[in-house]
N, C-alpha and C positions, 0 to 999 in steps of 0.2 A: 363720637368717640372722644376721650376726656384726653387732655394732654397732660403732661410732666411739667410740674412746673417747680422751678427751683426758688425755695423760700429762702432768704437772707436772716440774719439775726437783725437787721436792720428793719426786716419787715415785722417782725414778732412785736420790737418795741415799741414800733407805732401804733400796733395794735389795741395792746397793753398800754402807752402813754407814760411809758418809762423809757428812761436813758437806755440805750443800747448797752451798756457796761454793767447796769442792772440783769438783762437778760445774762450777758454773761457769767457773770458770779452766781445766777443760780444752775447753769451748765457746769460751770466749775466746780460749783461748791466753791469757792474763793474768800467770799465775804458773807457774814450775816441779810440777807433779806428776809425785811419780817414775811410772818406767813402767811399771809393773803393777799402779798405782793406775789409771793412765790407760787402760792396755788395759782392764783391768772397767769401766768407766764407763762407754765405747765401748761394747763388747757390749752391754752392760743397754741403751745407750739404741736400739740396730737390733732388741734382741731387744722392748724395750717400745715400738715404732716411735714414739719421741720426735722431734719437731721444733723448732724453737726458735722462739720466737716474734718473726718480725724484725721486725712491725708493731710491736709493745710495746717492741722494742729502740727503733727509730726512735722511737714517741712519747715517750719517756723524755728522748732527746737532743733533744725540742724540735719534729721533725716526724714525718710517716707515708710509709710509702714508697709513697704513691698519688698519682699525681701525674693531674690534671684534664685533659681533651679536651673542649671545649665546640664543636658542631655546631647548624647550624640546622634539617637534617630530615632525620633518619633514610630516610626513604622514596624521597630524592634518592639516584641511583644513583650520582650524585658521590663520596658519601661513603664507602660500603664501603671502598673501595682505601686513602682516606684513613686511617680510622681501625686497618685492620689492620697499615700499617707502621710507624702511630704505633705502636700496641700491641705489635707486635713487637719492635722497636728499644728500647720501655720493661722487658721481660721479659731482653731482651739485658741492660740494664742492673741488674737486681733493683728492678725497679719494677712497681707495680701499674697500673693504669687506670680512673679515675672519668670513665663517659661521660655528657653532661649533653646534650640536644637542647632548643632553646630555641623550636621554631616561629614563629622573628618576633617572640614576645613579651617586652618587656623585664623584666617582671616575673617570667618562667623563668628569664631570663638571672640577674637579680640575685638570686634564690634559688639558683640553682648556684655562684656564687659564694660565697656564706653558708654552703653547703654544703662544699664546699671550705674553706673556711676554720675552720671546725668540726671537720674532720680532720686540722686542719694539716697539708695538703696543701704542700711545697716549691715548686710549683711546676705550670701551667694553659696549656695553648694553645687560643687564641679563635678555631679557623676557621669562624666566622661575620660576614658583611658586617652585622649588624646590631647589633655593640655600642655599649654607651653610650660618648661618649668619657673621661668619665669614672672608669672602671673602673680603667684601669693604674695609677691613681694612688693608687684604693680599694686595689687588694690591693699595690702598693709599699709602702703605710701598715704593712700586716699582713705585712708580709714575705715574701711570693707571686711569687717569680717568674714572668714570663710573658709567651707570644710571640702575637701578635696577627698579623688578616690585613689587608691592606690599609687601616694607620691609622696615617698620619703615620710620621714619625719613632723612632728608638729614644731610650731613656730609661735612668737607672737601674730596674736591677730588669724591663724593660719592654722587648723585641725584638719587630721587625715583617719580614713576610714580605710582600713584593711580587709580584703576578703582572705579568711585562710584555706585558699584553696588544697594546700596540702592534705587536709582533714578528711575531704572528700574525695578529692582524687587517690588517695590511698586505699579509702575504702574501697571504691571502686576495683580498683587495681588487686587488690587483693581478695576480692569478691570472685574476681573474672582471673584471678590463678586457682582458688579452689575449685571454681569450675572445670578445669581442666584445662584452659588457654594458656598456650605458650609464644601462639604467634601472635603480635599486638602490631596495632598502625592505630596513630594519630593522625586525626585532619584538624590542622592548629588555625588560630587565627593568626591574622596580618602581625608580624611579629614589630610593627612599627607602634601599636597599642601598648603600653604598659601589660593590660589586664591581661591580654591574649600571650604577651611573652611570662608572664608570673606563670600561667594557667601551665603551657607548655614545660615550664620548669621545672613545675611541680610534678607533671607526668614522668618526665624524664628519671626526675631523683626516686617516683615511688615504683618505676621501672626497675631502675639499677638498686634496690632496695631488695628488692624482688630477684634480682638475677635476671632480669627478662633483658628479650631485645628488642628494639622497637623502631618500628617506620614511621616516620616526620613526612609528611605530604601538608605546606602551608596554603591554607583552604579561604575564602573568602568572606567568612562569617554568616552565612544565608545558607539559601536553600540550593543554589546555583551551584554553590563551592561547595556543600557534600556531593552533589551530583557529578561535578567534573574529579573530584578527590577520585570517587569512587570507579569512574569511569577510568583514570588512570591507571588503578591499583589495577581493575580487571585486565587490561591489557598487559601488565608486567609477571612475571611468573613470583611463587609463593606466598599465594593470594592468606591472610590473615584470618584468623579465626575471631576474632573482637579487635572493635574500630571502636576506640574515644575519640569525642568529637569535641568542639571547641564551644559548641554551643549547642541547645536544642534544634534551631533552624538548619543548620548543619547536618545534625542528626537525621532531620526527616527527607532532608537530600537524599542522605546515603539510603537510607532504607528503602527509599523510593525505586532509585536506579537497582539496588543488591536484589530486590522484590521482579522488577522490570529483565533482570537477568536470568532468573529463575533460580536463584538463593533466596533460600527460608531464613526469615530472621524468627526465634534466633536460632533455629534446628539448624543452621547454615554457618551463620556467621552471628552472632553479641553485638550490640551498638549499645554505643551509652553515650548521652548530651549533656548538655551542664547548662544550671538555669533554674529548670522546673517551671517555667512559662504555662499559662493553661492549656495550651493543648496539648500540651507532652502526657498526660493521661487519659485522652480522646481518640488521639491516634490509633489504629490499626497495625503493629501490637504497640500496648501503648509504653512508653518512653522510660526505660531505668536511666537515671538522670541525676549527677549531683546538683544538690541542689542551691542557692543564692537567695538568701532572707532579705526577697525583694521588700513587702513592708516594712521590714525590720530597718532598713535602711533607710528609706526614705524618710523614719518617724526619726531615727536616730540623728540623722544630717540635720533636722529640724533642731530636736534637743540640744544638739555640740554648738550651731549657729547661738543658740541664746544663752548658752555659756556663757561664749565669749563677749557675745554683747552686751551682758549684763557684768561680767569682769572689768575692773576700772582698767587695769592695768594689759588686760585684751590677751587674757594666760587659755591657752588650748591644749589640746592633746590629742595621743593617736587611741583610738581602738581599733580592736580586733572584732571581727563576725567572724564566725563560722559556718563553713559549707557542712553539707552531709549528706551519704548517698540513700536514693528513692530509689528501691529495687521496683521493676514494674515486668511485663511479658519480654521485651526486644532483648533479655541476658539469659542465656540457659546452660545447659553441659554443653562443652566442647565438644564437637562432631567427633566419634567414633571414641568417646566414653559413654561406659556406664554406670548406671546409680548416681548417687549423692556423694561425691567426693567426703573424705572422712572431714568433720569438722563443720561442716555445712548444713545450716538449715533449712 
């Protein structure tokens, strides 16, 4: 079995019988070498499968060509989409990827960033709702470019990406009044996230927008916290005709337990998630869900990062994405309507 072996440029010149700074300037392109210096140089370096080291090139001039993706949980099926159009788009570009997953805890966060910064990394996108606010200011200090989710304003050195969940959850909400739903409960996220308190906000304003009223039950993001949400709701009287939920996983909680209690979703009860993760169209009924322009993200975090890195003066900004609702089987008429409500397609 043949081993790895790492060629030096010191090894090529030897080869060749030329100066090492020779070999270099024809990597470069830096200086004239006549051309039959440069044709052997070339050869020797395909025949001694030479590579050039662009990591070492980049730390020389000051960075690495790895540029940071900071996540809150891998296991979230959010993420995948996320992270491969980051990744993709950074490979388009001749960049690497440092993924760091921080579980909520601040203390992963601020060692990924440490981290980061120890490889003088150019440049970090924060899609996670639980950074410190502090942070864009820590790595603007160190000269870190970096695009953030759902946190305030842009800044020098410092872009932010908006989800507009209003967009979605309105439709939703208003989808699930022309259905006939007057009783609504939300099962919200951990209201200590940014993303999960924006989301709930939005419910709330596209509620009282509505006239409706609405039950707040704060849910645990997973599959766990639709199930115990739901498990709660069933034990209190004026059980709800359609449940928003904080997330898809959430979603398939509830429908799980509503199904295990002998509620027909959605002959019973409407369930709607947010997200659109792949299985929210797999599912058994499968998931009306707003949606979150998971790719769309990841490629855009990429884009806004080389902005700024390519901006002398390290100038950012915010955008807006937009959600939008995915009708699918889990939303139908409100129990004890008939037909198609007028206005309804």
């Amino acid at each position: 079995m043949s081993r790895l072996k790492t060629v030096r440029m010191k090894d090529v010149a030897e080869r060749c019988g030329v100066a090492e700074s020779t070999v270099s300037h024809v990597l470069n392109q830096t200086k004239f070498v006549a051309p039959e210096t440069r044709a052997r140089v070339e050869q020797a370096m395909r025949e001694m499968n030479f590579h050039r080291d662009s990591h070492a090139r980049r730390l020389a001039r000051g960075h690495s060509n790895f540029l940071g993706l900071v996540i809150s949980d891998i296991e979230n099926p959010f993420y995948p989409g996320v992270i491969k159009s980051f990744e993709t788009a950074a490979l388009e570009n001749g960049y690497e990827v440092l993924l760091f997953t921080t579980h909520y805890d601040p203390a992963r966060t601020e060692q990924a960033f440490r981290k980061m910064i120890e490889n003088k990394s150019p440049g970090v996108a924060v899609l996670t709702s639980n950074a410190d606010p502090g942070l864009p200011d820590y790595l603007a200090e160190h000269g870190v470019a970096s695009v953030f989710l759902q946190s305030g304003g842009a800044s020098r050195l410092k872009a932010n990406i908006h989800l507009d969940f209003p967009n979605g959850v309105s439709a939703a909400v208003n989808y699930l009044h022309h259905l006939g739903h007057r009783e609504f409960a939300l099962i919200a996220g951990p209201q200590n996230r940014t993303s999960h308190f924006a989301y709930r906000e939005a419910v709330e304003a596209a509620m009282q927008g509505a006239g409706l009223k609405l039950r707040v039950i704060e849910g645990t993001n997973d599959v766990a916290g639709g199930e115990k949400a739901v498990q709660t709701m069933l034990s209190a009287p004026g059980f709800p005709t359609a449940i928003l939920c904080s997330n898809d996983l959430t979603a398939m909680g509830a429908i799980r337990v509503l199904t295990k209690s002998g509620l027909r979703v959605p002959e019973d009860v409407s369930v709607v998630g947010a997200d659109d993760i792949p299985f929210a169209a797999l599912i058994q009924p499968s998931l009306t869900t707003v949606k979150m322009p998971r790719a769309r993200l990841g490629r855009l975090a990429l884009e806004m990062l080389l902005e700024i890195m390519n901006d002398e003066e390290g100038h950012a900004r915010s955008v807006v994405l937009e959600t939008e609702l995915v009708i699918r089987e889990s939303t139908g008429i409100a129990p004890g309507k008939k037909g198609s409500p007028a206005g309804l397609r």
